[in-house]
N, C-alpha and C positions, 0 to 999 in steps of 0.2 A: 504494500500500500504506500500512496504517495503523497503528503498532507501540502498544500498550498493557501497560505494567507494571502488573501486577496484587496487591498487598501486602493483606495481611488480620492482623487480630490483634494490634496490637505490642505493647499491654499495658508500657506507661512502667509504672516502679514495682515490674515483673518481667520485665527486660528479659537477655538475654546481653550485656553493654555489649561486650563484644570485637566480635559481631556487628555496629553500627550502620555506624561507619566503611564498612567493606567494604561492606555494603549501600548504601550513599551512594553508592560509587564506581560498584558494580556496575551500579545503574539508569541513574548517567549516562555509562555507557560503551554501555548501549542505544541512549542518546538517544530517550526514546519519546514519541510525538506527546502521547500524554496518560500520565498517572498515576492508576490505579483505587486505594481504599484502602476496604476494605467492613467498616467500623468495628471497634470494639475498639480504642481508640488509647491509651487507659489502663486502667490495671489498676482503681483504685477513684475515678474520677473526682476527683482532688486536685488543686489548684490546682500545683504542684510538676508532678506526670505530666504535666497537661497546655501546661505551659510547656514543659518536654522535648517533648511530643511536634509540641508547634508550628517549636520549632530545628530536629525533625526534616526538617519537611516546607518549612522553608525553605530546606533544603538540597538538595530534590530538586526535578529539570527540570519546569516547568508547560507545558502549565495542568493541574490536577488534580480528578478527583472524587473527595468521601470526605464520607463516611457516619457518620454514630454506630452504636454497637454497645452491648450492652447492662450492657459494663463503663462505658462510658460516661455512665450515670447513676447516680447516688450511693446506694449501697448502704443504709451505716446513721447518716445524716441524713434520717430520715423528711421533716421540713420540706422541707428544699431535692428529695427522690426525689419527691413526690406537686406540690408547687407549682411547683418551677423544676426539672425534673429535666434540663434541657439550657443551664442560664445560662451556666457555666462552658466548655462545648463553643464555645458560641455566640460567647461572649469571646475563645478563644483558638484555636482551631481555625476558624470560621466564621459567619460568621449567619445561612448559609443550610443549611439542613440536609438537603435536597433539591435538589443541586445541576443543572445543565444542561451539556452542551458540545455541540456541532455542526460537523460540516465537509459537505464535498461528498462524504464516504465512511461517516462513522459520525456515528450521534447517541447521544448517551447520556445519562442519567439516574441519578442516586443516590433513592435511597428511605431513607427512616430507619424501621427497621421497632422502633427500642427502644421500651418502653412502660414505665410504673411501676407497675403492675398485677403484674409477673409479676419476679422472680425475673433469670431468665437468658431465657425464650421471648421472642418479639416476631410481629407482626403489621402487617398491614396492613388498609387499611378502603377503603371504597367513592372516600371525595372523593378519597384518594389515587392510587387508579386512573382515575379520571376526568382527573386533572391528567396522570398518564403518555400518556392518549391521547392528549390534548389536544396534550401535545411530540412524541410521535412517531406517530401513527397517519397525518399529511400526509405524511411522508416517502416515495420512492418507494421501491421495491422493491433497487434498487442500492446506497441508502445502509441498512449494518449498525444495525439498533438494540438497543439494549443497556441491559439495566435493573442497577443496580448496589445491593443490598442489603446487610444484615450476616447476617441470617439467612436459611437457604438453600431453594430449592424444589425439591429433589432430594437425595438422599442416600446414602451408601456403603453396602453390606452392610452387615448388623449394630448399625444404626442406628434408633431407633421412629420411630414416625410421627409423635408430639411432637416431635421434633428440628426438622421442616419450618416455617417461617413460617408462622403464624397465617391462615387465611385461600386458606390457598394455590391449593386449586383453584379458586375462585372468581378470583382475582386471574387464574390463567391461563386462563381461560375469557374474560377482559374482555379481555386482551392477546393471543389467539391472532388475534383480527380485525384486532390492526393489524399483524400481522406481527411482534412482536419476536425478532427473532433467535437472544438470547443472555442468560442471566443469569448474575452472577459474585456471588457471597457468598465467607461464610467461617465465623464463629463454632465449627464445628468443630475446629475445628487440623489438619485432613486434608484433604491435596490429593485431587477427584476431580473428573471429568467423566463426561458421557452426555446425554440427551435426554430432553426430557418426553414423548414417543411411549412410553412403558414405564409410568410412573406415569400421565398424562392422558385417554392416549386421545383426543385430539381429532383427527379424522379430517381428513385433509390436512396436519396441523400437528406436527412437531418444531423445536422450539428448543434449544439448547445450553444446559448447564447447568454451571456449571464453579466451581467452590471450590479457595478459597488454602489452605492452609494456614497455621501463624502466619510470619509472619519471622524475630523477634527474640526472643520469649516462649521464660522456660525453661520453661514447660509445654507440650511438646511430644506429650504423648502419645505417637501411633505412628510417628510419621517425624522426620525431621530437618526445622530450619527452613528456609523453602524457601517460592519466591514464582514466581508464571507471567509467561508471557511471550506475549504475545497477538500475531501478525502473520498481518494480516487484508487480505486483496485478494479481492475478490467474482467468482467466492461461494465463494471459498476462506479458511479458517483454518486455524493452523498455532500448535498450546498448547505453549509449551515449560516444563520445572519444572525451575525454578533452585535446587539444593540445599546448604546450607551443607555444607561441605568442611575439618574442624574441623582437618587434618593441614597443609594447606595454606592455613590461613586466607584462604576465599575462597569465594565461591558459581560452583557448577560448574553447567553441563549436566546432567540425571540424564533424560531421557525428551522424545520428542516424538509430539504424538499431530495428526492432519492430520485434517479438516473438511472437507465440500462442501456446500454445499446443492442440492437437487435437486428433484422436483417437489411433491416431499411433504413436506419439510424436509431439516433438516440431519442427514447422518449422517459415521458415523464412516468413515473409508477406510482408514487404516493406522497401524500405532506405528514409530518407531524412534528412534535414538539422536537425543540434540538436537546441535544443532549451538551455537557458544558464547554464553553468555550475556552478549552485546553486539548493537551495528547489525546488520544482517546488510546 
């Protein structure tokens, strides 16, 4: 089995600082094989946020993949948004902005779908699906693959069709042939799951779809702060949503939703309570 914490959103700069602490604690009382973070790691990409947000991530269990998000490039310094719009990421967070990780059970991939074209949307483009093949289309059928973006290729009720990553059916038309399993985003601040067999269409193919909500950020929107918990044994998964617990200063349990995959993909099997958010 394979445990993945999945963190989206933190937005240094607009943070609940009561939240970080316990959050520190709480992933490494999971102890997870890896650490997913599907960017938005600063609020306006400041040299400041992103030094916070680098102590963050030194403080949590590796190895880890993470992603830029589209707080992540500098809003209103036209110079540094259009010329270097990821220097500053690259400095302190990593240099590699399309990270890798691999075992004998999952492979995964970060994508950086931010752009400086657009505002808040992001996309992706052909070379970048070509490079995902390339990592994971060898892999066999037993090892999970898992693409990790900031912007999502699925999305909740009551959400437009602008909200989806740039590009999107397209992207999943190029990754349906190698099998990827599973993609995790965020930029919404709303935890959700489901499958691309509803939006896609691609005959034989569901993949899991599954978005963090934020962590740490006080813009929360519709839910409380609150991060997943991936435990993953083939062809079984198991998404647990860790919720901040403002009474008890702590992230609890709030929901577990269980995965299989099957001959035509992956679908859903049942919900119930989550069991705690630690090792199991």
């Amino acid at each position: 089995m394979r445990t993945i914490v999945h963190l989206s959103d933190l937005h240094f700069g607009r943070v609940d600082r009561s939240l970080v602490d316990p959050l520190i604690q709480s992933v490494r009382e999971i102890g997870p094989d890896l650490v997913a973070i599907s960017g938005d790691l600063t609020q306006r990409a400041r040299t400041a946020q992103f030094i916070e947000a680098r102590r963050f991530l030194d403080a949590l269990p590796k190895p880890q993949i993470v992603v830029p998000g589209n707080h992540d490039v500098p809003l209103y310094n036209p110079l540094a948004r259009f010329f270097r719009p990821l220097v500053k990421y690259r400095r302190y967070i990593g240099e590699n902005i399309e990270p890798f990780y691999a075992d004998e059970q999952i492979a995964v991939v970060g994508v950086n779908t931010a752009r400086s074209l657009t505002i808040k949307n992001g996309r992706v483009n052909r070379r970048q699906l070509d490079r995902i093949r390339e990592r994971l289309c060898d892999y066999p059928d037993a090892v999970i693959k898992i693409v990790v973006t900031h912007h999502p290729f699925d999305l909740p009720e009551g959400y437009r069709e602008g909200d989806l990553v740039g590009r999107a059916r397209m992207a999943m038309e190029a990754l349906a042939s190698c099998g990827v399993d599973m993609f995790l985003a965020g930029h919404l601040h709303v935890s959700h799951s489901g499958h691309t067999g509803e939006r896609y269409r691609i005959a034989g193919y569901k993949a899991l779809v599954i978005s963090a909500g934020t962590a740490l950020s006080v813009r929360t929107r519709k839910e409380k702060n609150a991060f997943n918990v991936l435990r993953i044994e083939h062809p079984k998964v198991v998404l647990e949503r860790c919720t901040w617990e403002s009474e008890n200063a702590r992230f609890v349990p709030s929901a577990a939703e269980y995965f299989e995959r099957r001959a035509d993909g992956w679908m859903r099997m049942k919900d119930d309570a989550a069991g705690p958010c630690r090792r199991s």
